[in-house]
Residue frames as a rotation matrix with the C-alpha (Angstrom) as fourth column:
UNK 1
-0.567 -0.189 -0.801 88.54
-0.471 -0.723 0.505 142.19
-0.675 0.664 0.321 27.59
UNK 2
-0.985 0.164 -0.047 86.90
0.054 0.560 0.827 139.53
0.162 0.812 -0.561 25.66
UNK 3
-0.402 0.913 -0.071 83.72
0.780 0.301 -0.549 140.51
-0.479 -0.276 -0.833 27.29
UNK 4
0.203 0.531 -0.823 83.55
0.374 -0.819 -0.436 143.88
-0.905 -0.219 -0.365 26.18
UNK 5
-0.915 0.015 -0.403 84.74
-0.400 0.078 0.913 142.91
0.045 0.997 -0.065 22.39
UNK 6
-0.668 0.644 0.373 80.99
0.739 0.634 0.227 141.28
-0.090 0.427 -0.900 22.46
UNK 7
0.296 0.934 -0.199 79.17
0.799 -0.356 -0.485 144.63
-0.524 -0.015 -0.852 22.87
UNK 8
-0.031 -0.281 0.959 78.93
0.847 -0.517 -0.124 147.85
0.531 0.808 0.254 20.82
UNK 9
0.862 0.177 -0.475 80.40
0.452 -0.691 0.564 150.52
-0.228 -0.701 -0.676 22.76
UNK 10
0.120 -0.854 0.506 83.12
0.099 -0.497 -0.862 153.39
0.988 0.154 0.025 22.68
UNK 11
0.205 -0.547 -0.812 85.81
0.973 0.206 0.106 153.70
0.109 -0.812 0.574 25.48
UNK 12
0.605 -0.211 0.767 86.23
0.098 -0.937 -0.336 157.14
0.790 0.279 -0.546 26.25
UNK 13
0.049 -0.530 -0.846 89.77
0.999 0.010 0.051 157.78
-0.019 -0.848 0.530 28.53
UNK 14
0.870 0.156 0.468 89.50
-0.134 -0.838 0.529 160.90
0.474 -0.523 -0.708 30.67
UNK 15
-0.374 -0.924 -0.075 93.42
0.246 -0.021 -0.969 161.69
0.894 -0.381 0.235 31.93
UNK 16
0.068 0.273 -0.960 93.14
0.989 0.108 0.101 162.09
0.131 -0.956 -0.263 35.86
UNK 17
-0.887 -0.209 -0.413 94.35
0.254 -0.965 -0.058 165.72
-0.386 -0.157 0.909 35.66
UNK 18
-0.907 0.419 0.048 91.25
-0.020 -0.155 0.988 166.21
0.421 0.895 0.149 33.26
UNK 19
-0.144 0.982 0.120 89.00
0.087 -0.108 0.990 165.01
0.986 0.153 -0.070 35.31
UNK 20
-0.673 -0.146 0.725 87.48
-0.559 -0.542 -0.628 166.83
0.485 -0.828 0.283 38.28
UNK 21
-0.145 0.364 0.920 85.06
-0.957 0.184 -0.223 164.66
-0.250 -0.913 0.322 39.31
UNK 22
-0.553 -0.594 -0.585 86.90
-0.649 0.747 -0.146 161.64
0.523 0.299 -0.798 39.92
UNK 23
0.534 0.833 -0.146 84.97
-0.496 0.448 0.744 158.74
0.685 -0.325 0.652 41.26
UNK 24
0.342 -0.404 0.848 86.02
-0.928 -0.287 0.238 158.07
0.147 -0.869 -0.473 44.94
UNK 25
0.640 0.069 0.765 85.63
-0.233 0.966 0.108 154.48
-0.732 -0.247 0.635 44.73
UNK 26
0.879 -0.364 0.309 88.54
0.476 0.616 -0.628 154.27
0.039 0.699 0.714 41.84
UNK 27
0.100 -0.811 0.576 91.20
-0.577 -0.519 -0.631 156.01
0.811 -0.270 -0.520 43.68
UNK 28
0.261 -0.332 -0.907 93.07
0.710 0.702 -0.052 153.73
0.654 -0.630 0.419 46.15
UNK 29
0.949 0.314 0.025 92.65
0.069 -0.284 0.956 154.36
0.308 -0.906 -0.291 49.78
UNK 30
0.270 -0.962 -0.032 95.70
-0.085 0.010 -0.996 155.57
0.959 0.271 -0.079 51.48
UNK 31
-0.199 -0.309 0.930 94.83
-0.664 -0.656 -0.360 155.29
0.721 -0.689 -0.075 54.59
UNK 32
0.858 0.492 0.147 93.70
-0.513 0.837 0.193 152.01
-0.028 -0.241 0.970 55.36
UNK 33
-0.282 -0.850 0.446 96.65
-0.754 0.484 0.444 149.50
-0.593 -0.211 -0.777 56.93
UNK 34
0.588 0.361 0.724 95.09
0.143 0.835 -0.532 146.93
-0.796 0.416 0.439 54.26
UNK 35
0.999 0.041 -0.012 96.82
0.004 -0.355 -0.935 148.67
-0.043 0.934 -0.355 51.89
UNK 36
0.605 -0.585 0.540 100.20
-0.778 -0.290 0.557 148.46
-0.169 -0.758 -0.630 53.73
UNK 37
0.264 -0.564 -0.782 102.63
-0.608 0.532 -0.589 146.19
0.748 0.631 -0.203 52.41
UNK 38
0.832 -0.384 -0.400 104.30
0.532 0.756 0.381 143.29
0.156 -0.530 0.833 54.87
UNK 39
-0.191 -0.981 0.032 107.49
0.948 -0.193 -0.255 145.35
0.256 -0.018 0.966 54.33
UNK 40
-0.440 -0.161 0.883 106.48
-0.195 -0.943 -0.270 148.73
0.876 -0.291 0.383 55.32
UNK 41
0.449 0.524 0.724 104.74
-0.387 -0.616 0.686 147.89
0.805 -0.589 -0.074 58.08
UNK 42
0.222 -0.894 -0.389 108.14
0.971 0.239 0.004 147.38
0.089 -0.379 0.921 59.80
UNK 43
-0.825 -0.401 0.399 108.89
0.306 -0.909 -0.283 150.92
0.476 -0.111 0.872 58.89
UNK 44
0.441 0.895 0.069 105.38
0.402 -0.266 0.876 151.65
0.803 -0.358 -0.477 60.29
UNK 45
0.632 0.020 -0.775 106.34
0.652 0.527 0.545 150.46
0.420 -0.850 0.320 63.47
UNK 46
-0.198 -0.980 -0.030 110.08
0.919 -0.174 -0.355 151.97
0.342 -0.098 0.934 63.52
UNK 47
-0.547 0.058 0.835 108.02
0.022 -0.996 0.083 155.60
0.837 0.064 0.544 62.90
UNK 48
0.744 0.649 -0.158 105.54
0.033 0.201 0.979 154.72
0.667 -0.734 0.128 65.76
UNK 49
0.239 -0.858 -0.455 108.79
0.971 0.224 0.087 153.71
0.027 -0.463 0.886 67.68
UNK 50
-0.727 -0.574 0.378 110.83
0.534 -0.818 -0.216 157.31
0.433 0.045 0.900 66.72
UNK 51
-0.264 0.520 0.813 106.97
-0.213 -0.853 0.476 159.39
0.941 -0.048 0.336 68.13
UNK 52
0.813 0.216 -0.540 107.23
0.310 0.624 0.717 157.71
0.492 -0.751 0.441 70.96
UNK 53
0.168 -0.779 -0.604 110.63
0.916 -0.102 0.387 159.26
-0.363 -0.619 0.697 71.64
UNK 54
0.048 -0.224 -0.973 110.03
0.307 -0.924 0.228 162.63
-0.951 -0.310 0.024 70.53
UNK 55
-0.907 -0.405 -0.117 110.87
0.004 -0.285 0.958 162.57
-0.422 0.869 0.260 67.00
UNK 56
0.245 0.862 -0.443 107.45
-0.034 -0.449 -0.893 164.35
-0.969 0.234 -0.080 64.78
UNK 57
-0.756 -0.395 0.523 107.02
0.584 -0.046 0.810 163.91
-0.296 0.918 0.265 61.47
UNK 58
-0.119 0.482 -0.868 105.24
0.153 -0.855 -0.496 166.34
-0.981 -0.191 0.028 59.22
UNK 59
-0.335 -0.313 0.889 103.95
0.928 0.053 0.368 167.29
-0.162 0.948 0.273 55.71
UNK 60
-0.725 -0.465 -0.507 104.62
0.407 -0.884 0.229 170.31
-0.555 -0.040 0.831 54.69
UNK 61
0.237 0.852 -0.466 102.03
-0.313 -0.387 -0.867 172.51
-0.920 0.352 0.175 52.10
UNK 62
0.462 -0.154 -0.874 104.34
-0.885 -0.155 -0.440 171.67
-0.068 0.976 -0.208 49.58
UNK 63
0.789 0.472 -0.393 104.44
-0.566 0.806 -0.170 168.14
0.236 0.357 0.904 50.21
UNK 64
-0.331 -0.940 0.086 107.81
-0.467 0.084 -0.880 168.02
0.820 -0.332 -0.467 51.66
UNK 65
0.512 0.426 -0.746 108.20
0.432 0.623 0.652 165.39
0.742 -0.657 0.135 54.61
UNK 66
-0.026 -0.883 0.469 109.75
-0.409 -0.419 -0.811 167.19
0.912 -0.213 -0.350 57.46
UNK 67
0.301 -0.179 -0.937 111.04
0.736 0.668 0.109 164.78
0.606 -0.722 0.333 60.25
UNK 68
-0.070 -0.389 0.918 111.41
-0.232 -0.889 -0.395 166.97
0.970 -0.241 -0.028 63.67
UNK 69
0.045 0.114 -0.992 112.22
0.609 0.784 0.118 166.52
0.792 -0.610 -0.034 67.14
UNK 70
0.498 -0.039 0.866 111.89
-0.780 -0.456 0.428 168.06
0.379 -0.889 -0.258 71.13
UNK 71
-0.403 -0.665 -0.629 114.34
0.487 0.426 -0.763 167.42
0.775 -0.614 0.152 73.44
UNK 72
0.770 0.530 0.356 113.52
-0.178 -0.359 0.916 167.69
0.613 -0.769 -0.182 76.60
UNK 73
-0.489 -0.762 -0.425 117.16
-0.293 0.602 -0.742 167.25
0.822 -0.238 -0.518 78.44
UNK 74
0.068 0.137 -0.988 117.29
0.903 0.413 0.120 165.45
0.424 -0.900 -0.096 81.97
UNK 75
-0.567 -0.812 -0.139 119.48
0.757 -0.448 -0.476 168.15
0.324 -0.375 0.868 82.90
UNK 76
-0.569 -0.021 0.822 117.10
-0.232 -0.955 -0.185 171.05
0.789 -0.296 0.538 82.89
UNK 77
0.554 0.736 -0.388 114.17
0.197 0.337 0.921 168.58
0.809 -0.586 0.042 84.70
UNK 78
0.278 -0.524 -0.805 116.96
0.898 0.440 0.024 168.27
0.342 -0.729 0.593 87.30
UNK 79
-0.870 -0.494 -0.014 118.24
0.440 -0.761 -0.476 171.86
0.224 -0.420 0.879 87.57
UNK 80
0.084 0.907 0.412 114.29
-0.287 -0.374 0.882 173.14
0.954 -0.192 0.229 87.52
UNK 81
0.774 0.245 -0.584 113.98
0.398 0.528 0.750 170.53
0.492 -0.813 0.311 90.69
UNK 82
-0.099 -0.774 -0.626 117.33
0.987 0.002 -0.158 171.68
0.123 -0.634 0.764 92.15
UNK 83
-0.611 0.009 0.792 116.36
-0.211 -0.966 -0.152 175.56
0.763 -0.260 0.592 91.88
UNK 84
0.133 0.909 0.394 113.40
-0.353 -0.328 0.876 175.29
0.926 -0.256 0.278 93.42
UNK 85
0.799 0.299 -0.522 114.78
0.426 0.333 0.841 173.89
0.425 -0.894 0.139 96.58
UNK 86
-0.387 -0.907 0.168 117.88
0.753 -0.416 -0.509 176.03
0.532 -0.070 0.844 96.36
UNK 87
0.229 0.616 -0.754 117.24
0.888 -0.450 -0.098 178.64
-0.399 -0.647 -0.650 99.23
UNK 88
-0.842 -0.539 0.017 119.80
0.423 -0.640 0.641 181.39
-0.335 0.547 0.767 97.03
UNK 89
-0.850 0.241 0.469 117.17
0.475 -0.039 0.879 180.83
0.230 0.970 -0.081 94.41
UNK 90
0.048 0.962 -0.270 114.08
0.974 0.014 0.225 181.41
0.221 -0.274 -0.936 96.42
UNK 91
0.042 -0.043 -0.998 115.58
0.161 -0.986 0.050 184.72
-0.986 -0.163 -0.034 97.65
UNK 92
-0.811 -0.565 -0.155 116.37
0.280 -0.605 0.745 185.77
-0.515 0.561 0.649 94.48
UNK 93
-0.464 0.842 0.274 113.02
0.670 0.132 0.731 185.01
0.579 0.523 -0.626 92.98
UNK 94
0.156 0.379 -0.912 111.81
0.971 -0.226 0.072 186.81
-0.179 -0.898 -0.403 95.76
UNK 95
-0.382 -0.665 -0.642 114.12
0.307 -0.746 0.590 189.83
-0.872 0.028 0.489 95.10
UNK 96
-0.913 -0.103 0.394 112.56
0.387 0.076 0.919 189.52
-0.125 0.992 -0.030 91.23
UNK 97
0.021 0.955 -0.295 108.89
0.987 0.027 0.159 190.01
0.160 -0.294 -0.942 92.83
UNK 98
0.548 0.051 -0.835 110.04
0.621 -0.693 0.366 193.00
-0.560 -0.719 -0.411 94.68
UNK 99
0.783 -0.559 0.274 112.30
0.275 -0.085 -0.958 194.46
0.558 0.825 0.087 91.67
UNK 100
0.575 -0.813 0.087 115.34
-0.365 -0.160 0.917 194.44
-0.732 -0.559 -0.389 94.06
UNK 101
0.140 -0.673 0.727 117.05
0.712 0.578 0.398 191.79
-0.688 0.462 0.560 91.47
UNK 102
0.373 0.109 -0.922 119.36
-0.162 -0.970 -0.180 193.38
-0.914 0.216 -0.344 89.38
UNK 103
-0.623 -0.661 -0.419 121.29
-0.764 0.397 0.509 190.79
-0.170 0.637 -0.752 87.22
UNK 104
-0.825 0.113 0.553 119.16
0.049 0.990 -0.130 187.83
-0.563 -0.080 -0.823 88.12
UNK 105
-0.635 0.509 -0.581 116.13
-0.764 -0.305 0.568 187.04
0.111 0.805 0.583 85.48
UNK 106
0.039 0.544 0.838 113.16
-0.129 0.835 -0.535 184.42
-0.991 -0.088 0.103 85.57
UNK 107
-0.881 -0.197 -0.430 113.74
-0.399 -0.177 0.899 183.03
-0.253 0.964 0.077 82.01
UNK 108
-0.185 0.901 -0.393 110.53
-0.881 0.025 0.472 181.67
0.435 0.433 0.789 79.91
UNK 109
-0.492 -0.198 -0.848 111.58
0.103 0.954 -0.282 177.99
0.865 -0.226 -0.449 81.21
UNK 110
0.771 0.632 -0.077 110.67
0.031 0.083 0.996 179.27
0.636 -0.771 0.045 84.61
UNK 111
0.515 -0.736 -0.439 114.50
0.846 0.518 0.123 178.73
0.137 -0.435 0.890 85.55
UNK 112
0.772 -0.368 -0.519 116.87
0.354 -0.430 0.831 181.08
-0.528 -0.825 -0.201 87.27
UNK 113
0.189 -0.948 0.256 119.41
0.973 0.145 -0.181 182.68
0.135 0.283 0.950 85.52
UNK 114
0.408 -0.545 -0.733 122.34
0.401 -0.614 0.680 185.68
-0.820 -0.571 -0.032 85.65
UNK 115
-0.055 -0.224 -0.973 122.70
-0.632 -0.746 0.208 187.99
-0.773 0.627 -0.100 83.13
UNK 116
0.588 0.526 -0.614 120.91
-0.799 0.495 -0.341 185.05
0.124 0.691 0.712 80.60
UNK 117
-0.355 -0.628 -0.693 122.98
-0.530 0.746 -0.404 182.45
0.770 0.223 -0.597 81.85
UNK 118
0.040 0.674 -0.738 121.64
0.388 0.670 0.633 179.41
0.921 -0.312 -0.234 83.62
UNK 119
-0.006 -0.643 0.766 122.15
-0.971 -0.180 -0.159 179.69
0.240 -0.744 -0.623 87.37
UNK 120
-0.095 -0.253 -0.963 123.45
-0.256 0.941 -0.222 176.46
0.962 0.226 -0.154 88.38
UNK 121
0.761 0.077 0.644 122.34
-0.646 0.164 0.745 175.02
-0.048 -0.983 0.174 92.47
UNK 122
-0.141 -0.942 -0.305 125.14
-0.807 0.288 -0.516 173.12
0.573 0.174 -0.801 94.02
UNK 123
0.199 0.547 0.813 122.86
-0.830 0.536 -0.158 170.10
-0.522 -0.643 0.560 94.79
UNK 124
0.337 -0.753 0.565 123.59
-0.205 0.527 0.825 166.77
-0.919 -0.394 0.023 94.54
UNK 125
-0.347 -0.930 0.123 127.12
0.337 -0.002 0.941 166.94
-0.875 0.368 0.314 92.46
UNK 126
0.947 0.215 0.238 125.12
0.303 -0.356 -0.884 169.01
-0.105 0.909 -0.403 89.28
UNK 127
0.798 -0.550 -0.246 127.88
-0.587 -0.802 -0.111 171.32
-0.136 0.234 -0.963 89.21
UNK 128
-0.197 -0.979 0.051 130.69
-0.605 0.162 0.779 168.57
-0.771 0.123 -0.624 88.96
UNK 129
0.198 0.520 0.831 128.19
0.746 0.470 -0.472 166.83
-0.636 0.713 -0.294 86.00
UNK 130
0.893 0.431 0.130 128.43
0.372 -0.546 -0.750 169.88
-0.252 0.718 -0.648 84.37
UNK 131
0.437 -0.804 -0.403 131.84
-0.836 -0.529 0.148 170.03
-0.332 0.272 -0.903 84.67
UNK 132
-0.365 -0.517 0.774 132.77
-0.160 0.854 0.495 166.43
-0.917 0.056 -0.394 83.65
UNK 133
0.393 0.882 -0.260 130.29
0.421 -0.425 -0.801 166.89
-0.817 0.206 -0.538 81.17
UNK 134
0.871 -0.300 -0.389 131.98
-0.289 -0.953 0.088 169.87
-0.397 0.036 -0.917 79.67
UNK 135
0.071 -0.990 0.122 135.42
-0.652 0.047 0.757 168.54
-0.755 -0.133 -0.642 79.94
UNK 136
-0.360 0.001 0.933 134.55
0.340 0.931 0.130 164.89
-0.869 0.365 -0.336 78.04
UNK 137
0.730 0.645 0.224 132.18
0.179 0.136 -0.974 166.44
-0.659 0.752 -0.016 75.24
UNK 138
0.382 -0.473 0.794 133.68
0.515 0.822 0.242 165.83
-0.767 0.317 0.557 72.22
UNK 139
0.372 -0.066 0.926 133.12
0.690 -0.648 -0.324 168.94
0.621 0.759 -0.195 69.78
UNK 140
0.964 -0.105 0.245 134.94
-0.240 -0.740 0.628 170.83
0.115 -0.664 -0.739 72.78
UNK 141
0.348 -0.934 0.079 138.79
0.551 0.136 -0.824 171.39
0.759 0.330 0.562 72.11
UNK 142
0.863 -0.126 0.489 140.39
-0.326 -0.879 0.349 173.12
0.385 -0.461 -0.800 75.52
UNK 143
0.422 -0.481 -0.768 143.70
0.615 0.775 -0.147 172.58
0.666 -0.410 0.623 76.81
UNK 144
-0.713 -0.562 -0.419 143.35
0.451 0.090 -0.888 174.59
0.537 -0.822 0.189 79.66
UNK 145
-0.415 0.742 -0.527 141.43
0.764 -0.030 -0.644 176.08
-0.494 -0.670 -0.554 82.26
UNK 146
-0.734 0.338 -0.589 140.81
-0.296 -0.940 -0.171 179.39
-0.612 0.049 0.790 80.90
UNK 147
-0.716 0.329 -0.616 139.14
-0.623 0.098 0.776 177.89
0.315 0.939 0.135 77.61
UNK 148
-0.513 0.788 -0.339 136.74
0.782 0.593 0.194 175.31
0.354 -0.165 -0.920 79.73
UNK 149
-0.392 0.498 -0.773 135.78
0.613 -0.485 -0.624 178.53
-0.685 -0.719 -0.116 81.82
UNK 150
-0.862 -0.074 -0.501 135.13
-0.339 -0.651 0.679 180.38
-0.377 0.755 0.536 78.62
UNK 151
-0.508 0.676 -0.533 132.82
-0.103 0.567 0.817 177.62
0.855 0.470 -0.218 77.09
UNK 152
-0.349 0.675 -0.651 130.93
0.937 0.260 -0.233 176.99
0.012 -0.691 -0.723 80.72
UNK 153
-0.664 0.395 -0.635 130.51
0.500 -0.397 -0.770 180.52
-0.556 -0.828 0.067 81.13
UNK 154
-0.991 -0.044 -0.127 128.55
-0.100 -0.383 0.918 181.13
-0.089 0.923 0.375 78.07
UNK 155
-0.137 0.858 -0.494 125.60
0.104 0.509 0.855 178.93
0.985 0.066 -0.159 79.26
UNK 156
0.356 0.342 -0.869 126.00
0.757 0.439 0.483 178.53
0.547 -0.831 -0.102 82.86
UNK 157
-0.022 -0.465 0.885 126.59
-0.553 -0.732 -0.398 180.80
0.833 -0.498 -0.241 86.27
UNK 158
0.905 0.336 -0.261 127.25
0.253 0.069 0.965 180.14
0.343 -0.939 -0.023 89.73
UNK 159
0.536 -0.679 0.502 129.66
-0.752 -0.654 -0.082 181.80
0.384 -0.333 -0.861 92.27
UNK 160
-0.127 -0.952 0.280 133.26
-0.625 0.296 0.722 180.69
-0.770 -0.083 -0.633 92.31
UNK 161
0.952 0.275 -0.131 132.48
-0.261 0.515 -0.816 179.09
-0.157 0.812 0.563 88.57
UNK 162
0.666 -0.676 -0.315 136.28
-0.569 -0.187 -0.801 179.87
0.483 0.713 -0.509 87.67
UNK 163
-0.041 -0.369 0.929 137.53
-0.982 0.187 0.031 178.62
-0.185 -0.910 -0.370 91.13
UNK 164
0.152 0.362 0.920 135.77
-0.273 0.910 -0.313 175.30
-0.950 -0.204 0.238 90.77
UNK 165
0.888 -0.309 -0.341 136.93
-0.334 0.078 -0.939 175.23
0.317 0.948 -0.034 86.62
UNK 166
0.188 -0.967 0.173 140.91
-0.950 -0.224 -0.218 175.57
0.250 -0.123 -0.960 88.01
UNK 167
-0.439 -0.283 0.853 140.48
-0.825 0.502 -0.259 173.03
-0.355 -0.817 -0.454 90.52
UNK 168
0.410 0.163 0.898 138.99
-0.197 0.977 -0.087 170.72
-0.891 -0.141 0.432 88.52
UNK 169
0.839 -0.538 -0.080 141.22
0.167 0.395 -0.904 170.46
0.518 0.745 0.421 85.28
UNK 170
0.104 -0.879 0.465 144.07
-0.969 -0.196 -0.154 170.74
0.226 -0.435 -0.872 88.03
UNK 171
-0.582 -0.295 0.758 143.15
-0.508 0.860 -0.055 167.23
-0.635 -0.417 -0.650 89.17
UNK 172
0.898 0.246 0.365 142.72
0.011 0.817 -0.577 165.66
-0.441 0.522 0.730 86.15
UNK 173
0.078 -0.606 0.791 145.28
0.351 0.760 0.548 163.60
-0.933 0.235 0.272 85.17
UNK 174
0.114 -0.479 0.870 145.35
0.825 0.534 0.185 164.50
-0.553 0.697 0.456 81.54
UNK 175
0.883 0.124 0.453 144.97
0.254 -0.937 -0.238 168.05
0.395 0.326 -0.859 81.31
UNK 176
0.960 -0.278 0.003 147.98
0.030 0.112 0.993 167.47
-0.277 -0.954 0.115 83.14
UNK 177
-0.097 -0.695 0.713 150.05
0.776 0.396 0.491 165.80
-0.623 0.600 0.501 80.59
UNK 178
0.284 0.083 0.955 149.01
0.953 -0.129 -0.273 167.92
0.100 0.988 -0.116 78.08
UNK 179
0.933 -0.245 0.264 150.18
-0.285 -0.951 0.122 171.32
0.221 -0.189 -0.957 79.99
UNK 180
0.498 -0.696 0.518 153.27
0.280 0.694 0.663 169.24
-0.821 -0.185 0.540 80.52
UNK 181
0.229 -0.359 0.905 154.00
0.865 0.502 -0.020 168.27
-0.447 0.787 0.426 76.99
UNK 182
0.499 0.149 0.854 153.63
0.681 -0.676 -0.280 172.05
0.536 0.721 -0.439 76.07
């Protein structure tokens, strides 16, 4: 400041909104990791870390961050692989070619299903994953068969669904007690 008390000049301040043509070189670079604190680039990392596992981040038109994610489960990779060697399925797909199928559907996935429900193959033990599964998840309240077969058949098909529901909350042990206790 003491240099520019030695000359005769007027300061004129232009508010940033005011002025449109801002000079590029006095507007700090946001994109340059030089600019990057020590402490954020930890969160860098973390966000690098989270797009690496699916999770997308996004800004919005109206400047809003929006943080989004794909799932891809195991489950369908595994039931995709288990149709396709399921011999049921192949006829049926077959049957879908030929419009013989009358319930069964190819859904957008590519996957098999029965009146929009999945169709489940009975390759290794999917069908007792999806019932252990089922049984254990937490935001699922059933204390008996009818109510697990209710909640499975909403998503999933395969013949003898109810059969293979009975028989397994018959031999578990605490669906036991709890039809007991009542």
């Amino acid at each position: 400041m003491e240099f520019l008390k030695d000359y005769d000049c007027t300061i004129l301040y232009h508010p940033g909104k005011a002025n449109v043509v801002a000079d590029a070189l006095s507007r700090k670079s946001m994109g340059s990791l030089a600019h990057i604190s020590i402490d954020k680039r930890f969160l860098i990392r973390e966000m690098q870390g989270l797009r690496d596992m699916a999770v997308y981040f996004k800004v919005s038109e109206t400047n809003a961050l929006l943080v989004y994610f794909r799932v891809r489960p195991i489950l369908i990779d595994r039931i995709r692989e288990d149709q396709s060697k399921d011999e049921f399925v192949i006829k049926a797909l077959e049957d879908l070619q030929g419009r013989k199928g009358k319930m069964f559907t190819k859904g957008t996935d590519g996957l098999l299903r029965y009146e929009a429900r999945l169709y489940m193959p009975d390759s290794d033990g999917l069908r007792r994953e999806i019932l252990d599964e089922v049984h254990m998840a937490v935001y699922v309240v059933h204390l008996r068969a009818t109510k697990m077969y209710q909640d499975l058949r909403e998503v999933y098909w395969w013949e003898r669904l109810k059969k293979d529901v009975i028989e397994f909350v018959s031999k578990y042990l605490v669906c036991q007690q709890v039809k007991a206790e009542h």
